[in-house]
N, C-alpha and C positions, 0 to 999 in steps of 0.2 A: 796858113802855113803850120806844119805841127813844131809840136810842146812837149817837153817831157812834162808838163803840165797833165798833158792827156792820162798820164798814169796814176795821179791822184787816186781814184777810186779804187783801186786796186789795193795802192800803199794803205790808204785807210783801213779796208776791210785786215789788213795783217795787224794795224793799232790797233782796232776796236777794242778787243778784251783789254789789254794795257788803258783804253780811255775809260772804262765802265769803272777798275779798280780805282786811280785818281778820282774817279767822282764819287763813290764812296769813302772814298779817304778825304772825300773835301776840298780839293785840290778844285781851282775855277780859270776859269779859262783867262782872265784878265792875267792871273800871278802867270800860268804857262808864259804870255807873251812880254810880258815885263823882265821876266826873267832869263827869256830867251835872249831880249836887247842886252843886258848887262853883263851876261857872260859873252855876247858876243862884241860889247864895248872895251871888255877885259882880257878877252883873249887877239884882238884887235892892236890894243895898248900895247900890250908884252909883245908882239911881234915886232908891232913897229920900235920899240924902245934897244930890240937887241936884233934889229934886222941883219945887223953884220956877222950875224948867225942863222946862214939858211935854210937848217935842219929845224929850225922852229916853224919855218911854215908849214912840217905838217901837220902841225894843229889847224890850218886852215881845213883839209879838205876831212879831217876827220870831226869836226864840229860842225862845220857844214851839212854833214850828214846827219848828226845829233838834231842840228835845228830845223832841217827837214820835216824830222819827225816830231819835233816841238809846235810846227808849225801848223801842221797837219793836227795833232791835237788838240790845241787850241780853238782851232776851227769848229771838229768835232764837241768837245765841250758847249760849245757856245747854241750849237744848232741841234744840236738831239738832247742836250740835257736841260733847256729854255735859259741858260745863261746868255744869251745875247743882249746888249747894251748900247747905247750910247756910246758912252766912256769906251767902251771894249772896241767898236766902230774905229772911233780915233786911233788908240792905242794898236791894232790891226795895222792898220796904213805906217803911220809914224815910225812905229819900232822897227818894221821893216826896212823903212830905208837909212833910218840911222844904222841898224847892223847891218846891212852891206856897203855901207858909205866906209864904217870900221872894219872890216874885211878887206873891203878893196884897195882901200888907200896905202895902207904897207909897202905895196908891191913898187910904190913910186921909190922908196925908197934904197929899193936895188940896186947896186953900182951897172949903170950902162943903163939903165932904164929911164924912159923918156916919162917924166913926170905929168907933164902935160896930157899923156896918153892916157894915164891912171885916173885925171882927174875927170877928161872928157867921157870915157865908162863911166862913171860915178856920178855925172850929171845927165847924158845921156841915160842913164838908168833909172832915175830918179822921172827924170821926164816920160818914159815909157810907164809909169807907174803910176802919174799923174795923170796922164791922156785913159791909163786904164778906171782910173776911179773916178775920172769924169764922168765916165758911162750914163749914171743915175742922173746927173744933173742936167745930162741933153738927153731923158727920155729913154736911156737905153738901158742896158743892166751892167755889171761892172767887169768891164773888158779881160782876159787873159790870154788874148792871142799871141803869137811869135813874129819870130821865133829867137828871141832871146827875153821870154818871158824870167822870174822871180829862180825860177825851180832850173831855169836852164844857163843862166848867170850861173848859178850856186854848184853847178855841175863842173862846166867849164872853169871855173878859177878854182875848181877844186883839183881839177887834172893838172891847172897852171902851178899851183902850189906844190902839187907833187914832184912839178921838173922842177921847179926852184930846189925844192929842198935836198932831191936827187941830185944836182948838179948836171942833171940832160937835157935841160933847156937854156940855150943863150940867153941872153940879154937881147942880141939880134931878133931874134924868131917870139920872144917874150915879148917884145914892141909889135912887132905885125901882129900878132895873134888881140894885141889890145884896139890896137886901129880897129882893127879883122869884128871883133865884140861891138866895140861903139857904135861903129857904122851899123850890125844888126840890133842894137837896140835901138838906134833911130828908124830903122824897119821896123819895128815892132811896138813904135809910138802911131805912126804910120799908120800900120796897121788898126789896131785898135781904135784910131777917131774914124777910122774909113770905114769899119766894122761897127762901130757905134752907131755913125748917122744912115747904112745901110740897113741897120735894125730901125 
């Protein structure tokens, strides 16, 4: 099923000069992704701390975008400039879903909004991520099918964010849309072992 996934190479080749400077500046792909988690644990915090302020969500969908491209350089880094690692392995996977766990979870805190809903994306999402980085360990390579892979979450709650803070999305239509996600992130956990053991 497609992925706004599929558009990676594209976004990259727009980085590339931006990733060449960083690595003559020194800059390594481990600090990109550490630092990507903790501005995304901090701007995460502050939402949630002053949610009864819904004009702050749009820091969501405009950091979303930043980490996009944080994320995507990191990448780069690691694999055209021989910084790959271990550690970096880890750190890859993990920071990931800790900052969308911190992303997402705010939105439980909307008045009318079904907390429950917030939490099942958040683990459903988690699980879709899982199943993808299984890949390696059942012989396969490391899954990014949909269709609510990494990149298409970060889309989606970023247009969510936008009708929060706009005041053009219900709390109603705000709960379906999150059912709406879970349920394609469990398709796209799905997906991914079903794509793995077919590989």
């Amino acid at each position: 099923m497609p992925s706004i996934y599929q558009l990676k190479p594209a976004f990259q080749g727009v980085l590339r000069p931006l990733v060449v400077r960083l690595y003559h500046a020194g800059i390594t792909a481990n600090q990109v992704t550490l630092s990507a988690a903790l501005i995304s644990l901090l701007i995460g915090g502050v939402v949630a701390l002053f949610a009864a302020q819904p004009w702050l969500f749009a820091l969501i969908p405009l950091w979303m975008l930043l980490r996009m491209a944080l994320n995507a350089i990191d990448g780069m880094l690691a694999r055209e400039f021989g910084q790959q690692s271990r550690l970096g392995a880890y750190l890859n996977e993990l920071c990931d879903i800790v900052a969308d766990a911190a992303l997402y979870l705010p939105f439980a805190l909307l008045p009318g909004v079904w907390p429950g809903a917030v939490v099942l994306v958040t683990l459903f999402a988690m699980v879709s991520e899982y199943a993808g980085v299984m890949g390696p360990l059942a012989g396969a390579s490391r899954r990014y099918d949909g269709p609510m892979g990494k990149s298409d979450r970060a889309f989606v709650f970023g247009v969510l964010a936008v009708g929060v803070a706009s005041g053009l999305l219900p709390s109603g239509w705000l709960n379906a849309f999150l059912v709406l996600i879970a349920s394609l992130c469990a398709v796209t956990a799905f997906n991914r072992v079903r794509k793995g053991l077919q590989e």
